[in-house]
C-alpha positions in Angstrom: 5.9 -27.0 -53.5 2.0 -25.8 -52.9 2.3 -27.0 -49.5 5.3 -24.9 -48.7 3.6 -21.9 -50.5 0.6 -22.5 -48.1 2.5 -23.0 -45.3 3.8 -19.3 -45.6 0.7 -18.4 -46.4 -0.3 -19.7 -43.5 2.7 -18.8 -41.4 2.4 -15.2 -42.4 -1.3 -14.7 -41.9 -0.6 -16.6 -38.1 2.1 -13.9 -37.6 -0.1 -10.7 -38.5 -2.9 -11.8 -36.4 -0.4 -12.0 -33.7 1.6 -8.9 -34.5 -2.2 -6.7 -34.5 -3.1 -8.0 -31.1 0.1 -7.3 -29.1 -2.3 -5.4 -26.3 -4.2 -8.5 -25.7 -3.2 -10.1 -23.0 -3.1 -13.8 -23.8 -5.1 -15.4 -21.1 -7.7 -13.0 -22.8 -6.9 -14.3 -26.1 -7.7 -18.0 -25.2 -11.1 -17.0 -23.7 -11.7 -15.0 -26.9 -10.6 -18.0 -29.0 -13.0 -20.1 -26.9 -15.9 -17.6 -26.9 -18.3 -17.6 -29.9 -20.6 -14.9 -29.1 -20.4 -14.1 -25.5 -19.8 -11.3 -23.6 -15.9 -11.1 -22.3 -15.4 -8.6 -18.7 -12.2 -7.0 -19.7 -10.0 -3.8 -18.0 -9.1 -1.3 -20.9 -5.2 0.0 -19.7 -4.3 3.3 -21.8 -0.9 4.2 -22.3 -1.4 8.1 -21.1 -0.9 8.0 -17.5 -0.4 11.3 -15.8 2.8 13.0 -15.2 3.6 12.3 -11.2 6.5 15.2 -11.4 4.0 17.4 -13.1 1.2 16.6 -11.0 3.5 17.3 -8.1 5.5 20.6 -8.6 1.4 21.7 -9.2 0.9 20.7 -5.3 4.3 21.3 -3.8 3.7 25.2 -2.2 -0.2 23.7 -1.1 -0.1 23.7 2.7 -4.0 22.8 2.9 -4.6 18.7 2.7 -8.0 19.4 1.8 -7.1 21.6 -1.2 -4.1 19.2 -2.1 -6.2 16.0 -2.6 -8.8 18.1 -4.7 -6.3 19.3 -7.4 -4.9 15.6 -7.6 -8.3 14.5 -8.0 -9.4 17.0 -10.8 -5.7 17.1 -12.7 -6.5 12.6 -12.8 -10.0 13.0 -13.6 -8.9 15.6 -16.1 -6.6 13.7 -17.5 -8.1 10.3 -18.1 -11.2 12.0 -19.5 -9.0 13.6 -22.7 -7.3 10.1 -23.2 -10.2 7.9 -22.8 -12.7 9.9 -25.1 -12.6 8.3 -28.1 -12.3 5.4 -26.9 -15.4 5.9 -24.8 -17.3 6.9 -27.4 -16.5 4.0 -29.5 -17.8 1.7 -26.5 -20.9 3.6 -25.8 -21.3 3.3 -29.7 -21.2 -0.7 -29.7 -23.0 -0.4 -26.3 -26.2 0.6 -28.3 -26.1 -2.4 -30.5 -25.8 -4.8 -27.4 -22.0 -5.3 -28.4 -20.9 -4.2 -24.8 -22.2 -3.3 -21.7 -21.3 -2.3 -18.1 -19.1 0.5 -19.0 -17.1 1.9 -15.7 -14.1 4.5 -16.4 -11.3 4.8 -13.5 -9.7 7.9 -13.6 -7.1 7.0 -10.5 -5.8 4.0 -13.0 -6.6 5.2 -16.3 -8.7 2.7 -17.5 -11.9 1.5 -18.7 -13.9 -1.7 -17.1 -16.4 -3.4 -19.5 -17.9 -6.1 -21.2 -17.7 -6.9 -24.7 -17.9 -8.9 -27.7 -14.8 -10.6 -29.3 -15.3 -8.5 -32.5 -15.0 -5.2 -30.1 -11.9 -6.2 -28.2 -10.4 -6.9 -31.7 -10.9 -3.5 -32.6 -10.4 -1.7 -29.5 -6.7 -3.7 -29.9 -6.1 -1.4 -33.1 -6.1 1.7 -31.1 -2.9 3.6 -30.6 -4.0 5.2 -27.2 -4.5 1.7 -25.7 -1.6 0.0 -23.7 -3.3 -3.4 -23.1 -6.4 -4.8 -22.5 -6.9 -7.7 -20.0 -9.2 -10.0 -18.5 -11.2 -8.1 -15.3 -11.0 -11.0 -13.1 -10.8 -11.2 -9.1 -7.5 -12.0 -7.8 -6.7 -13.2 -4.3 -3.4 -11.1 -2.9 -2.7 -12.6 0.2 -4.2 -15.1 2.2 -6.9 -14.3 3.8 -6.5 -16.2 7.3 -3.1 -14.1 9.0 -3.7 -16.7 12.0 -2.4 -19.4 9.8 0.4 -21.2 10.8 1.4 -21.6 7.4 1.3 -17.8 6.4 4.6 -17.6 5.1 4.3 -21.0 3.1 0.9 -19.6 1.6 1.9 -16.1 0.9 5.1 -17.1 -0.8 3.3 -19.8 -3.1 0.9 -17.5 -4.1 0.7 -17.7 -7.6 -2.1 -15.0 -7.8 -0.1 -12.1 -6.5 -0.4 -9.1 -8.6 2.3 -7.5 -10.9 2.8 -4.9 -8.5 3.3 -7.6 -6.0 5.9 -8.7 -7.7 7.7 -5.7 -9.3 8.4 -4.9 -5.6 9.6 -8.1 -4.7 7.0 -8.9 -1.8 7.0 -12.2 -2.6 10.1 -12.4 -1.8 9.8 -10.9 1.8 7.1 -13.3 2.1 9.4 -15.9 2.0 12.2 -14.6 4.6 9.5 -14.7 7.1 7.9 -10.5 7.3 4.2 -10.7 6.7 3.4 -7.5 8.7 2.0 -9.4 11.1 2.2 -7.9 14.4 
């Protein structure tokens, strides 16, 4: 009987660790479980992304390129600046006690680049405003070589394609032969 008690003890704890870190993506969590004290580059993703329809009707009567492009650029700058404060200032916080570093915001994305402790990516996981947070790693999207006979082969194996990659379903193309080449 105590071991089934402590097994839904057990069970249950498991399952609220779990349930509070939904925004983690889980190749992060196994480099956080692996980390003991080091610092972890991760991409901050915040839920708030700017109206397109909005941002458009603002534009639509602009004739001028020039003056187009520049209220784009200030409504995203705008924009991501409001959703990412307190976040921001929560990082810049734990950036004084050398609990993160390297702090880069990216208004055209909404997101924040960084480095940071386990103990900070737990907590920035709490936050409502947040969507995910991920590991900032390099990713290859195609193959770098187009002279290589086995372009198609490579590009449709690519396991590294991005999720915009696939949500579009270039994989997919890749694999009936169109690689834009020529």
């Amino acid at each position: 009987m105590k071991k089934h008690v402590l097994l839904i003890v057990f069970s249950l704890l498991l399952s609220s660790i779990i349930v509070a870190q939904p925004k983690v993506e889980q190749e992060l969590q196994q480099i956080m479980l692996q980390s003991s004290d080091d610092m972890i580059n991760i991409n901050i993703v915040f839920k708030s992304q700017i109206d397109k329809k909005g941002l458009k009707s603002k534009t639509l009567l602009i004739k001028n390129a020039e003056i187009k492009k520049n209220i784009v650029i200030n409504e995203l700058k705008s924009h991501s600046q409001k959703s990412q404060l307190n976040t921001l200032e929560l990082l810049k916080s734990e950036e004084k006690i050398n609990r993160v570093a390297n702090i880069s915001c990216h208004w055209i994305t909404n997101s924040i680049s960084c480095d940071a402790k386990r103990e900070v990516i737990e907590t920035l996981s709490l936050i409502e405003e947040i969507d995910i947070i991920g590991l900032n790693k390099e990713v290859t999207l195609i193959c770098d070589n187009f002279e290589d006979d086995n372009l198609v082969e490579n590009l449709s194996n690519n396991t590294n394609a991005t999720p915009h990659v696939l949500q579009i379903n270039a994989d997919d193309v890749w694999k009936l032969g169109y690689t834009g080449k020529n």
